[in-house]
Each structure stands twice: as structure tokens, then as C-alpha cells.
C-alpha positions as CSV (number, residue, x, y, z in Angstrom):
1,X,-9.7,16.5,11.3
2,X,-7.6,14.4,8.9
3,X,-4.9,14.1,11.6
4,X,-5.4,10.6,12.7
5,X,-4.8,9.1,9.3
6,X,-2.0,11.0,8.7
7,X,-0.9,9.6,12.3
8,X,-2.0,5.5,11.6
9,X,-0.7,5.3,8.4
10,X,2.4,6.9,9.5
11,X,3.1,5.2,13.0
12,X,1.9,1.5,11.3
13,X,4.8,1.8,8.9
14,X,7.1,3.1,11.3
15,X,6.5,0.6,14.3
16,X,6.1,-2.1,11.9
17,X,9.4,-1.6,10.7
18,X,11.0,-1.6,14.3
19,X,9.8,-4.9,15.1
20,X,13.0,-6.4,13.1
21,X,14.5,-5.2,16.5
22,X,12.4,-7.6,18.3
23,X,12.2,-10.2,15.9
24,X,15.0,-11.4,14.1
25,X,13.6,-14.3,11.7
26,X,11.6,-13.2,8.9
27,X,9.3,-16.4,9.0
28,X,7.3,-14.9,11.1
29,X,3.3,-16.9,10.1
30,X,1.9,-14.0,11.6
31,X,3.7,-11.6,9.0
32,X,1.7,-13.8,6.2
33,X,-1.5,-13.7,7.4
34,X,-0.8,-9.9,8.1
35,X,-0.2,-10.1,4.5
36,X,-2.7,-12.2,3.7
37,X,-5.6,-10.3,5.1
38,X,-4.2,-6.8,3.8
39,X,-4.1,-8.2,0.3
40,X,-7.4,-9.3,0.2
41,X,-9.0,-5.9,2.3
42,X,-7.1,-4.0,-0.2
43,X,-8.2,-6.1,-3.6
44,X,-11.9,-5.8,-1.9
45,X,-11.8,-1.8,-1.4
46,X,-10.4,-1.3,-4.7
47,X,-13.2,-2.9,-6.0
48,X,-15.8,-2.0,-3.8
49,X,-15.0,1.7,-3.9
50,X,-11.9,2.9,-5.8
51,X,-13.1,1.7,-9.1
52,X,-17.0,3.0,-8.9
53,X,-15.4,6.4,-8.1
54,X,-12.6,6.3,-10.9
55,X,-15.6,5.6,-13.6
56,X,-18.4,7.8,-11.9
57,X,-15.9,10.9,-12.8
58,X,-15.6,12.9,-15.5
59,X,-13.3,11.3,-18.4
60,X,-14.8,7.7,-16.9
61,X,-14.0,6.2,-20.9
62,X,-10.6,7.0,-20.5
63,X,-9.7,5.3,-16.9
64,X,-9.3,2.0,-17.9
65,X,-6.1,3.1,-19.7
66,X,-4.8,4.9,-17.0
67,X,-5.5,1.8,-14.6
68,X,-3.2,-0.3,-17.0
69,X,-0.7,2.3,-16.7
70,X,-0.5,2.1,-12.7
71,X,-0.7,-2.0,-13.3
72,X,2.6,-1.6,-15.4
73,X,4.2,1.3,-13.2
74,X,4.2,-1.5,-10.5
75,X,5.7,-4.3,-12.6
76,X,8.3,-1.7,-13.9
77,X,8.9,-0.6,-9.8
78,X,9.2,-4.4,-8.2
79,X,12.0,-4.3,-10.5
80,X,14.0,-2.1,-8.3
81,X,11.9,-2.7,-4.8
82,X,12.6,-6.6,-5.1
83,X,9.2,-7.3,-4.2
84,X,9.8,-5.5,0.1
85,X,6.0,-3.9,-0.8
86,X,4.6,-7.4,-0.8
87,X,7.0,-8.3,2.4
88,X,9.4,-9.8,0.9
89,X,13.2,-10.1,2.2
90,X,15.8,-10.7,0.2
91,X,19.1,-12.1,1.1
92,X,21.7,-9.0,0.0
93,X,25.5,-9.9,1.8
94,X,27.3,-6.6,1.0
95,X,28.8,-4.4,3.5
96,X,27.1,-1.2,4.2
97,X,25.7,-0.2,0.5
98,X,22.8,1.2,0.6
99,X,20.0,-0.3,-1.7
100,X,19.1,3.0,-3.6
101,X,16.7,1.1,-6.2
102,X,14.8,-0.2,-3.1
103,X,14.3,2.7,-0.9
104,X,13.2,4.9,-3.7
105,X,10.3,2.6,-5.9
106,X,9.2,1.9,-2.3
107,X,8.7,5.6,-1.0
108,X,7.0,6.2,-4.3
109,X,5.2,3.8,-4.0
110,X,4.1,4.3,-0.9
111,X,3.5,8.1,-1.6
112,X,1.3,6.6,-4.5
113,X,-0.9,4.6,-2.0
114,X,-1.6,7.3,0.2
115,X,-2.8,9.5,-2.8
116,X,-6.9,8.1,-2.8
117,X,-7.1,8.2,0.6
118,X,-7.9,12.1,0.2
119,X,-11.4,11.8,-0.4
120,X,-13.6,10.8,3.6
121,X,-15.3,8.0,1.8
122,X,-12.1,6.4,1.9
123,X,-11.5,5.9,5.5
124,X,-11.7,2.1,5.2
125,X,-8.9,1.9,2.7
126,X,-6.6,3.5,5.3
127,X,-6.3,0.7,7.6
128,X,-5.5,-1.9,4.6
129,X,-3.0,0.7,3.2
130,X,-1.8,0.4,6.8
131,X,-1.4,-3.2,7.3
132,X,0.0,-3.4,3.9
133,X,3.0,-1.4,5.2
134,X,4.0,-2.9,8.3
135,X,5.3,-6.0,6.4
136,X,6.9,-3.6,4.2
137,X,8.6,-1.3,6.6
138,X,9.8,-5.0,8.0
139,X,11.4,-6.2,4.7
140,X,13.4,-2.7,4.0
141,X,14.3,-3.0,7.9
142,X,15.3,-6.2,7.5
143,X,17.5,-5.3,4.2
144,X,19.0,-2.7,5.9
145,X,20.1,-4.3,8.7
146,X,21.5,-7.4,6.7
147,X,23.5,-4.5,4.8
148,X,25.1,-4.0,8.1
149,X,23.4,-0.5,8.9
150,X,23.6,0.9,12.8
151,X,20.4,1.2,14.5
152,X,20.3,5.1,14.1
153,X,20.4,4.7,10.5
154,X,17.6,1.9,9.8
155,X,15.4,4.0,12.3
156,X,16.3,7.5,9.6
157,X,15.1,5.3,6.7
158,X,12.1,3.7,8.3
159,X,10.9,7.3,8.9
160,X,11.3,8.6,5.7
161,X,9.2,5.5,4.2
162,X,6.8,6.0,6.8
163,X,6.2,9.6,5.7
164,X,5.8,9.1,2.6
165,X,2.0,7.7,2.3
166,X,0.7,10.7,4.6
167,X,2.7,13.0,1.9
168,X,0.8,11.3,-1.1
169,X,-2.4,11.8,0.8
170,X,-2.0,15.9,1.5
171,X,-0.8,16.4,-2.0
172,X,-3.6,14.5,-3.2
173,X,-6.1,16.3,-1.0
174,X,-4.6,19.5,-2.4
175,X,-4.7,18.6,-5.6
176,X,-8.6,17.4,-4.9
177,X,-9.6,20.6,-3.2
178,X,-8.1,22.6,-6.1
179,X,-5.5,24.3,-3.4
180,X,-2.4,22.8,-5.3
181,X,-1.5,23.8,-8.9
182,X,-5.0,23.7,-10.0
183,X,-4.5,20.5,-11.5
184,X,-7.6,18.8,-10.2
185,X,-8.9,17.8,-13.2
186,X,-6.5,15.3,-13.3
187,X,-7.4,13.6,-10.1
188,X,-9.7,10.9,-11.6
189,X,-7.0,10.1,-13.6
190,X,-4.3,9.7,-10.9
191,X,-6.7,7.4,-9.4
192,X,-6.7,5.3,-11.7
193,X,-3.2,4.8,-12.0
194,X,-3.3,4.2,-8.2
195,X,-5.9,1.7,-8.4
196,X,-3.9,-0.2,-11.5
197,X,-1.3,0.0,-8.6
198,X,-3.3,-1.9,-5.8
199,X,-4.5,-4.2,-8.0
200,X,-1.0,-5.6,-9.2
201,X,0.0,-5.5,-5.6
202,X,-3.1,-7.3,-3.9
203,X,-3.2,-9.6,-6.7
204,X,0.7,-10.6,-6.3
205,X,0.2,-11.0,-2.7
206,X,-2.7,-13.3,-2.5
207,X,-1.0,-15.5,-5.4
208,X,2.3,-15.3,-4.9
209,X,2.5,-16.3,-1.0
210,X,0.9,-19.7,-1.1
211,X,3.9,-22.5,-2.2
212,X,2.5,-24.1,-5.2
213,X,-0.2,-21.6,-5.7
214,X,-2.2,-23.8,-2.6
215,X,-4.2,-21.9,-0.1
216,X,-3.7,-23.0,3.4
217,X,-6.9,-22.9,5.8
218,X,-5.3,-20.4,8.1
219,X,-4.6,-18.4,4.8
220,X,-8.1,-19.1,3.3
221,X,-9.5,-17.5,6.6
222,X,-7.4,-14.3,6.5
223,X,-8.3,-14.1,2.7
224,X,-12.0,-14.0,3.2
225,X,-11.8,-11.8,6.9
226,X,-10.1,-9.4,4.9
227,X,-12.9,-9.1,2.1
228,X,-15.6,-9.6,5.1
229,X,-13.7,-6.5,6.7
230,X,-14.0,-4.7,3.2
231,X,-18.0,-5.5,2.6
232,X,-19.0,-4.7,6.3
233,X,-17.5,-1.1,5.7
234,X,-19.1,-0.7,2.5
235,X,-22.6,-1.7,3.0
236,X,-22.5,0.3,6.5
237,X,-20.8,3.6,5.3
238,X,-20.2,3.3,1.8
239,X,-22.9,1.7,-0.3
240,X,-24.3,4.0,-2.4
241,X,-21.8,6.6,-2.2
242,X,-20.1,5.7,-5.1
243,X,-22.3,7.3,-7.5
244,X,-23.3,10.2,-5.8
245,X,-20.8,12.2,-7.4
């Protein structure tokens, strides 16, 4: 059933994150175009699907404000993640203290991201929600190991990120199917703070991680697989579906 998303996006976050035990630089090229690609899947899905959903509902004049909201909740939460959901690593030279402000806007943001994948037209978003996390989980790996924490512990931490996404997608498929709190009315508008969400994040990624604001070719090829990946899904399994609700 919905076991195998629960299982990709938990295991891509996870595994991703163990790879700092593999590979100790951070300027890895194939991280960025990892990065690269995810960004531009994830703008293109949001697009494609997320938003033709979010206004197709009921309330539709009222999601644009929500959307705004999710765009600043993000800005407000980079300023505690230090940017680790785009991939970033930051340089922090204490000795074991644990970066509370990271680990937490992370894992809700993470839960966040898992929340629209409740609905089955949204299987294509899983994968870029996926991708998007393995240069994460590799970032707050990285953190925590500068922070001089024993392999045990970054391997407890990575977990808990990693669970996080498959917990925002089965309270949001609760919440969907009306089995949680009855709140379902509000779905449309959670979405739409979680698509204000992706787009601060896929926007900051495709901008921020060229120097000078210059596209490389290797980049420029990620950029437009990534949206190719995005348009192949939709006019196979989703065109259409958007506004059969």
C-alpha cells in the first residue's frame, strides 16, 4: 500500500546522511547536481500539481495567503537550520554542543514536506522530496560530526530526521481521510503553506548555488532533467487530474 514511500523517503534521508562516513569533503559536484536537479523536480511539481490542487479546493480565494505564509515560515526557519535543507554545511568548531535550532526547523520541516504527499496523485513528488533530503541528512551529518559527535549518536539523529517526512505524510493522510481530529477541512489550507514552503526552498536552491548567480552547463542540464523528469510524470499520470476534484 503506502509502504514504499514511507520506506524511500525514509531510507533516502537516512543513507544519504551516512555517506559523510564515506566521504569526508563536502565539495562533493555530485551533491550539487543532486541538488540541482531536486530543486528544479521540486519547483516543476509544485507547479505542475500542488498548486492546481491547492486552488481546485474549496476556499481556493483564500490560498494564496496561506502560500505566503509557508514562503515566510521558511525564511523565519533557515534562520535556525542555517540553510542544511538546501545542503549547506557550515563550519561550527565547538566541542560536543548540540545544534538545537538546527535539528529542530529541519525535522519540521521535513515533517512539513512529507505532508502533500498523502494524496496517490502525488507519487512523483516523493522522489524529489527524496533527493532533496539526502543532501540535507549530509549537511546535519556533517554538522554533527564537526561538533565532535560519536558515530552512535550522528546515526540516532539521522534517524529521527529521517522519520520525520513519513510522519508528516500519515498525519496528513489522516487528517485527509478525516481519521484524525476531523480537521480535514483544513487540508487545502495546509497545502498551501507547504507549497509556499517548496517554493522558497526550490527557488533558493536553483539561485543560490551558482557563484555569481551563473549557471554552469553541467548545472543547466540537471536544471532542465529535473523539470523534464517533472513534465514526463505529469502528462503520463497526472494531466488532467488536477481538476477532477
Amino acid at each position: 500500500m503506502e509502504s514504499w514511500k514511507l520506506l524511500v523517503l525514509f531510507l533516502c534521508a537516512f543513507l544519504g546522511g551516512l555517506t559523510i562516513f564515506l566521504v569526508r569533503s563536502d565539495k562533493s559536484k555530485l551533491l550539487k547536481l543532486i541538488l540541482s536537479f531536486s530543486g528544479a523536480y521540486l519547483f516543476a511539481i509544485t507547479v505542475l500539481h500542488l498548486i492546481p490542487d491547492a486552488y481546485s479546493g474549496p476556499d481556493h480565494e483564500q490560498i494564496g495567503i496561506y502560500i505566503l505564509i509557508g514562503f515566510l515560515l521558511q525564511v523565519l526557519l533557515e534562520q535556525f537550520s542555517e540553510g542544511v535543507e538546501h545542503g549547506h554545511i557550515h563550519s561550527h568548531h565547538h566541542e560536543q554542543v548540540f545544534p538545537y535550532g538546527i535539528m529542530i526547523s529541519l525535522c519540521l520541516h521535513a515533517f512539513l514536506e512529507g505532508m502533500p504527499l498523502a494524496a496517490d496523485q502525488h507519487n512523483a513528488l516523493i522522489f524529489g522530496i527524496a533527493l532533496h533530503h539526502i543532501p540535507a541528512a549530509f549537511a546535519l551529518a556533517s554538522i554533527l560530526m564537526q561538533n565532535k559527535f560519536k558515530p552512535g549518536g550522528i546515526v540516532f539523529y539521522l534517524a529521527v530526521f529521517a522519520v520525520m517526512a513519513p510522519l508528516g505524510f500519515w498525519v496528513s493522510n489522516g487528517i485527509s481521510t478525516g481519521r484524525i481530529g476531523g480537521i480535514e477541512i483544513y487540508f487545502n489550507k495546509m497545502m498551501g503553506i507547504v507549497i509556499g514552503i517548496f517554493l522558497h526552498i526550490s527557488t533558493t536552491i536553483l539561485f543560490e548555488s551558482s557563484v555569481d548567480h551563473k549557471v554552469t552547463r553541467r548545472k543547466m542540464v540537471a536544471v532542465l532533467l529535473g523539470i523534464a523528469v517533472a513534465l514526463v510524470g505529469y502528462y503520463t499520470t497526472g494531466q488532467g487530474h488536477s481538476h477532477a476534484h
